[in-house]
Structures are given as structure tokens and as C-alpha cells.
C-alpha angles and dihedrals in degrees: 000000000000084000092063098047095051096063094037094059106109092200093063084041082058102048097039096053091044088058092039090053101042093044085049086051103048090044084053101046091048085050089049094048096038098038086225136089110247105180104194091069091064087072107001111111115266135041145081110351123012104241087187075058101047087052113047089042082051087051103052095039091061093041090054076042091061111025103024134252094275094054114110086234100060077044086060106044080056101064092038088056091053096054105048087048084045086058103037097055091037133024093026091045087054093046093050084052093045080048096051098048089046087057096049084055087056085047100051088044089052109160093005090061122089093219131086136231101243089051095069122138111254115257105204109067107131146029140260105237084250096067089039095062088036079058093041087048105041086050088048091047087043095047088048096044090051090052098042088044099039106018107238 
């Protein structure tokens, strides 16, 4: 029974094919920039575009689908959805610079730095704006599709 409820529930449709697109679409538009497959891109953090974006948009539009704009839990897919692009595009992105610079100074250390090479932070943590709204946008387009293909 819950089963069953679980895989018939549009809005989880919905998110997981929003995460699984927009992972498929960044791998592919690294491949397609870097003529080679990289295959951490298709699910690392960071790219074109956001995947966190393109779920929690996706999230809140079928929730407004199914419950309507004025419900609290639209309300509070909204402000889910704000956070987490807030965060993507801020204080992540700002993280992935500090960790760049960090790494230059490892670099510039080289045999005098205790640490090596393959223990360096990871760069690319958060988004541009620009990848952020291509996420928020993709997960609103997938959501409205859905709805529009399969009826929600």
C-alpha cells in the first residue's frame, strides 16, 4: 500500500525527474565543452544548470499545481526554494572562491605545504545566478510539462 503511494505521487514524479534532467544536462554540456565525458559533473554540486534549483522550483510548482497558489504549503515550498537558491548562488559560491584561493596558496607552497596535492578542497560548490534561474526555470518547465502530459 505505501508502496504504492509512494510511486504514484506525481509530486515526487515531478522532483526526481527535475534532478535527474538537470544532472543529465550539465554532464552533457561539460562533455560537449570539454569533448570528453567527465562523469562527476552529471551529480557533483555546481554547473549549468542548478539541479538543487531545478528541484525545489519543481517542488513548489507541483505543489501550487495540486494544492493552489494561496495553500501554506505552496507558501512553504517557496520559501524552501529561496533558501536553498540563496545558498547556492551565496554563500556556496563563496565557499568554492575562498577554496580556490586556498588551493593556489598549496600550490604556491608546493613541496614546503603539508598538504598534498590530492587533498585539496573542492572548487566548484556553488552557482552563477545565471545557472541558478536556468535550474529555477528547467524545474518550473518540468513540473508544468508533467502536469500538462500526464494530468497531476
Amino acid at each position: 500500500m505505501y508502496f504504492t503511494q509512494l510511486i504514484n505521487n506525481t509530486t515526487l514524479i515531478v522532483v526526481i525527474l527535475s534532478w535527474a534532467l538537470s544532472c543529465l544536462i550539465k554532464g552533457i554540456l561539460v562533455c560537449v565543452r570539454d569533448g570528453k565525458i567527465d562523469w562527476t559533473r552529471f551529480t557533483g554540486s555546481g554547473g549549468m544548470p542548478s539541479s538543487h534549483s531545478a528541484v525545489v522550483t519543481s517542488l513548489a510548482a507541483s505543489v501550487a499545481i495540486h494544492d493552489g497558489l494561496g495553500s501554506t504549503t505552496f507558501v512553504i515550498c517557496c520559501a524552501l526554494a529561496f533558501v536553498v537558491m540563496y545558498d547556492a548562488s551565496g554563500v556556496r559560491r563563496a565557499a568554492g572562491k575562498q577554496a580556490s584561493v586556498i588551493n593556489m596558496i598549496i600550490d604556491a607552497l608546493e613541496e614546503s605545504s603539508p598538504v598534498k596535492k590530492e587533498e585539496k578542497l573542492k572548487e566548484l560548490l556553488g552557482h552563477k545566478p545565471v545557472e541558478v534561474f536556468a535550474g529555477a526555470v528547467l524545474g518550473i518547465i518540468i513540473a508544468l510539462t508533467y502536469k500538462f502530459l500526464f494530468g497531476m
